[in-house]
C-alpha positions as CSV (number, residue, x, y, z in Angstrom):
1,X,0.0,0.0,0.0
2,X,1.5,3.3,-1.2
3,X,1.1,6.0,1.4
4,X,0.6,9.7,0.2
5,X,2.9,12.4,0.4
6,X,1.9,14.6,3.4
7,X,0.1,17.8,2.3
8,X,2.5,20.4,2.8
9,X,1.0,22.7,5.5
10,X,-0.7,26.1,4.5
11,X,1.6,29.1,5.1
12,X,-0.4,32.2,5.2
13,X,0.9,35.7,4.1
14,X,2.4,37.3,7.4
15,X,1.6,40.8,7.9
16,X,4.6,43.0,8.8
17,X,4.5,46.7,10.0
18,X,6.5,48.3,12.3
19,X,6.1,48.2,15.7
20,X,4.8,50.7,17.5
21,X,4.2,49.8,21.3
22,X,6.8,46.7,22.5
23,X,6.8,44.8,25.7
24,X,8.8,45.9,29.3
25,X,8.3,45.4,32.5
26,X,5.1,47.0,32.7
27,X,3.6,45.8,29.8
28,X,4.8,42.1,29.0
29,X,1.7,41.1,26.6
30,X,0.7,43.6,24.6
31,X,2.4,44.6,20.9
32,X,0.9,46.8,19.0
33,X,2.2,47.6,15.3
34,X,1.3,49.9,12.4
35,X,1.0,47.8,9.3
36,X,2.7,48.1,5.8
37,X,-0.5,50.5,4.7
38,X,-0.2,52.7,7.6
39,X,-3.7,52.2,7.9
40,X,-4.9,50.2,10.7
41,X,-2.9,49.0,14.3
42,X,-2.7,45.1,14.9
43,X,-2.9,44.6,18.2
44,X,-1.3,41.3,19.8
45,X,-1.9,39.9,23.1
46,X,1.5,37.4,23.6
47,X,1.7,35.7,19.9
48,X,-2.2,36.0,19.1
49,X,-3.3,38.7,17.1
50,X,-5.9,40.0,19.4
51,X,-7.6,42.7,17.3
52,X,-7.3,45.1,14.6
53,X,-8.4,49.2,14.7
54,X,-7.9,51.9,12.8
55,X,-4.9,53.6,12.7
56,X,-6.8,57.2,12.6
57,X,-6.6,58.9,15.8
58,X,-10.2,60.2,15.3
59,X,-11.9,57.0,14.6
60,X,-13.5,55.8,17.8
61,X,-11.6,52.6,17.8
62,X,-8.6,54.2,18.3
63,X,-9.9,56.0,21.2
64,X,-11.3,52.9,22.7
65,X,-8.2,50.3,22.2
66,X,-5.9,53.6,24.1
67,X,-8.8,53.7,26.6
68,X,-8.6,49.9,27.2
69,X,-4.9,50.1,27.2
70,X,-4.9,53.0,30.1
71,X,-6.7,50.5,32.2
72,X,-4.6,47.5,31.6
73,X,-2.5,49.5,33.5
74,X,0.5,50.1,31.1
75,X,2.5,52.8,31.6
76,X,1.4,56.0,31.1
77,X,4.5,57.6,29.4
78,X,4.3,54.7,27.6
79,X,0.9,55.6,26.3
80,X,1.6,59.3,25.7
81,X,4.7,59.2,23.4
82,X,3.1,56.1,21.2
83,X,-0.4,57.6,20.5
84,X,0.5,61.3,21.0
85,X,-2.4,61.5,23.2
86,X,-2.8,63.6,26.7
87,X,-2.7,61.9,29.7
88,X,-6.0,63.1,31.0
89,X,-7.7,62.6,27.8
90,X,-6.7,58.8,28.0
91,X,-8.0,58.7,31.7
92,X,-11.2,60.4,30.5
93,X,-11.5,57.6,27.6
94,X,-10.4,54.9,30.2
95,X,-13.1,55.8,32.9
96,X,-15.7,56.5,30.4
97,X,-15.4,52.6,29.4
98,X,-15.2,51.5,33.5
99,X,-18.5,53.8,33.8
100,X,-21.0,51.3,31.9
101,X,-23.0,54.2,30.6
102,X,-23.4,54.4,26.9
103,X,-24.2,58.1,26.7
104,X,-21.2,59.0,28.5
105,X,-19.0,56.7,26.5
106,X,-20.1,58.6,23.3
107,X,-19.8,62.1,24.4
108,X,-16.6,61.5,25.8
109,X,-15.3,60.0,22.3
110,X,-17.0,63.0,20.3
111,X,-14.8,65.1,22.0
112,X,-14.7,69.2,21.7
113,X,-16.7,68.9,19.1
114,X,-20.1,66.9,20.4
115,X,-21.3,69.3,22.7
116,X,-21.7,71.9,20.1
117,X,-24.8,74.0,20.2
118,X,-25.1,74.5,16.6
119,X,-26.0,71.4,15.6
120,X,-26.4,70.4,12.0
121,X,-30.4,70.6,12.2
122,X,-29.5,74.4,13.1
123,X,-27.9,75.1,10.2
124,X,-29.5,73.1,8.1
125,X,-32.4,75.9,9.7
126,X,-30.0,78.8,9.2
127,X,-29.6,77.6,5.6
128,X,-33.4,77.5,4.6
129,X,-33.9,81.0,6.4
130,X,-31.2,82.9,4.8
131,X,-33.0,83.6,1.6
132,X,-35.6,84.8,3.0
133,X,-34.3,86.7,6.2
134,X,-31.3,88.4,3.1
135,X,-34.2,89.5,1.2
136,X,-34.8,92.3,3.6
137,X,-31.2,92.8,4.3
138,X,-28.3,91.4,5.7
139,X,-27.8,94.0,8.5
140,X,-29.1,92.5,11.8
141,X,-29.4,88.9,10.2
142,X,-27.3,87.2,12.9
143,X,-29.8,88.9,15.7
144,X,-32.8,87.8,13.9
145,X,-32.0,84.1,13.4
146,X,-30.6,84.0,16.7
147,X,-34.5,85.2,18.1
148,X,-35.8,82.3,15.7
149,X,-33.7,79.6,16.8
150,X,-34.4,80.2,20.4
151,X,-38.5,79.9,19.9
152,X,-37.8,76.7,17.2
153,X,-35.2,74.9,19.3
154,X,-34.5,76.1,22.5
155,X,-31.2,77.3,22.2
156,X,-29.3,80.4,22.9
157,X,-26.4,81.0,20.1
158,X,-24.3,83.3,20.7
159,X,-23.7,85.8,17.3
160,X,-19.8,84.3,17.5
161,X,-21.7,81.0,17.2
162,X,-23.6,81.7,14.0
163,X,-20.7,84.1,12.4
164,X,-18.5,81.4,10.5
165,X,-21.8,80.2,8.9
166,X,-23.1,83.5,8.1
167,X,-19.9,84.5,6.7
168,X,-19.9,81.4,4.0
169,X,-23.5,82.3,3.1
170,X,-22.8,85.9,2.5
171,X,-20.4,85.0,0.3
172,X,-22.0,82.1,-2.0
173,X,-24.7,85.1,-2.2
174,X,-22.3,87.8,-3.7
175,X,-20.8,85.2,-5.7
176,X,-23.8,84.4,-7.3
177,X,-24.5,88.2,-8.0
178,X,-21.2,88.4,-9.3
């Protein structure tokens, strides 16, 4: 009876990158490297490749695997020179995971930016107005709108608040004239 060469065994492509955070003293599981794209961090617990995030320091993911990595308890320095991130944000991150509480979790990784009052339904207001309200002038537009989004919505803006989008409307409007 002839017996059959063994199949040779499967080699799969190996994904190199360059390693961003190694192992020490503090930290003797975890590896994290950038891959050859520079797009996404692969993330190693010992020799198993644990997960894989974005590499984009805005994406949630990110924000999450720094938070969970704050908690593990590696070092701190560690942390900050690797991700270029604050120490306090990372704590802020890292306790908004221990919290449990979802709406916490996502306003802490929206950042600056998620508590603004002039929300994209406001401008999207402020947009549909400003024919109309330009009609009888632009001078006192700002204080105007400002009166209508407090009865619609409930919010005081600030004129500083609505200036940036005024500005880019005023100006698609003399470009059209022009």
């Amino acid at each position: 009876m002839k017996i059959p060469p063994a199949a040779e065994p499967s080699i799969e492509p190996v994904i190199t990158g360059q390693l961003l955070l190694g192992t020490d003293k503090r930290n003797p599981l975890f590896t994290i490297y950038l891959d050859e794209s520079k797009q996404r961090l692969l993330v190693y617990y010992g020799l198993e490749l644990l997960e894989v995030v974005s590499a984009k320091p805005q994406d949630p993911n990110y924000k999450l695997l720094v938070g969970r990595l704050y908690n593990a308890g590696l070092s701190v320095k560690t942390l900050e020179a690797t991700f270029e991130v604050d120490r306090k944000t990372m704590r802020r991150w890292g306790q908004a995971l221990l919290s449990g509480d979802a709406k916490e979790l996502v306003r802490v990784l929206e950042g600056r930016q998620g508590a603004r009052k002039l929300t994209t339904e406001i401008q999207s207001y402020v947009r549909t107005r400003w024919p109309d309200l330009s009609a009888q002038g632009t001078y006192g537009i700002s204080g105007r709108l400002r009166q209508e989004i407090k009865k619609v919505f409930g919010v005081e803006l600030s004129a500083e608040a609505l200036r940036p989008l005024l500005g880019t409307l005023k100006k698609k409007a003399s470009q059209s004239k022009g």
